[in-house]
C-alpha positions, 0 to 999 in steps of 0.5 A: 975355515976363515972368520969371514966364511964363519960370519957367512954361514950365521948369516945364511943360517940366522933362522935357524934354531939350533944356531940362535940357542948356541948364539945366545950363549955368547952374548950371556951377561955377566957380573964382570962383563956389565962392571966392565961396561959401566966403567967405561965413558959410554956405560957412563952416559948410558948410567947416569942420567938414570942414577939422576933421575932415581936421586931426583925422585929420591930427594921429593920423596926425602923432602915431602916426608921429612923437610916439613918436619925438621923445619918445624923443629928447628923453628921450635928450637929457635923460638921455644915456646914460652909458659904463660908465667914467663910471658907475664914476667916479660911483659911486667919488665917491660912496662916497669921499664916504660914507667921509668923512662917515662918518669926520667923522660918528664923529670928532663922536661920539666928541668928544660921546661919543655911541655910535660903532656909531650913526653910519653909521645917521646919515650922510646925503646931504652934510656938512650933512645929516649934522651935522644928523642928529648934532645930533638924534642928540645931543639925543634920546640925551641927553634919553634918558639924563637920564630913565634917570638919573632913574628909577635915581636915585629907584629907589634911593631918592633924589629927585633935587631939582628945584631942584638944592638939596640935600636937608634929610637923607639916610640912611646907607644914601643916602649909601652909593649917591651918588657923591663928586661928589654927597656934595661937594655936600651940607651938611656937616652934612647927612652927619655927620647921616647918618653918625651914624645 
């Protein structure tokens, strides 16, 4: 007998019970025979979606029992809770600080004569921050106050000279409105010009 008379006989006798139970037989699984198939590329394909699956389900279930906790933790570690007693320490350091700067800050704007009641808008995290603050304080109240001058200056009738030269002649009634400081400054012949007139 051949393998292709062996292979017409279960073919004609597929029905039979006798030939399905001694079929059967052979194709029993084994330990090593399903290791044997897992290995290879197509168990591979077969296997690994399912281990994906299993991992995935794993994971959610690993995260929604456990991540909230360990988060929290961690959070807890970072930022520990403080007592009270420390809480007030803090809070007591950071206002003596703010007094000092403030009293630094003033004790500044008065020696640069700039307006005391501005200083606590100027106060800042630090000494350095402050003095900072001051600094842009100072140029921008000075650069303020040097337009003022100006626009009073020639609002009275007087162009203040841009090249700081005195002016070629002044009335009396100019005279009259400059200040001593300003008058010394002018060529004396300039003002007994003026006063003449």
């Amino acid at each position: 007998m051949n393998l292709e008379e062996i292979k017409k006989f279960f073919e004609e006798q597929k029905d039979n019970e006798d030939v399905k139970s001694y079929l059967q037989g052979f194709s029993q699984v084994t330990p090593d025979g399903v290791q044997a198939y897992l290995d290879s590329e197509d168990g591979k394909k077969l296997l690994q979606p399912r281990l994906d699956s299993y991992f995935t389900k794993g994971l959610d279930t690993w995260k929604s029992n456990n991540l909230k906790k360990l988060v929290d933790e961690e959070l807890k570690k970072q930022n520990p809770p403080s007592n009270p007693l420390e809480k007030e320490l803090q809070d007591l350091k950071r206002e003596l600080l703010l007094k000092d700067l403030k009293a630094k800050a003033k004790d500044i704007a008065s020696e640069q004569k700039l307006p005391v009641k501005l200083v606590d808008y100027f106060v800042g995290e630090d000494e350095e921050q402050t003095l900072t603050n001051l600094k842009t304080l100072q140029e921008v109240f000075d650069t303020h106050i040097n337009e003022r001058v100006q626009e009073q200056l020639k609002s009275g009738g007087i162009n203040p000279p841009k090249d700081n030269t005195p002016p070629v002649s002044i009335t009396k009634e100019q005279l009259k409105g400059m200040t001593s400081e300003d008058i010394m400054k002018l060529d004396p012949k300039v003002v007994n010009e003026a006063l003449k007139n």
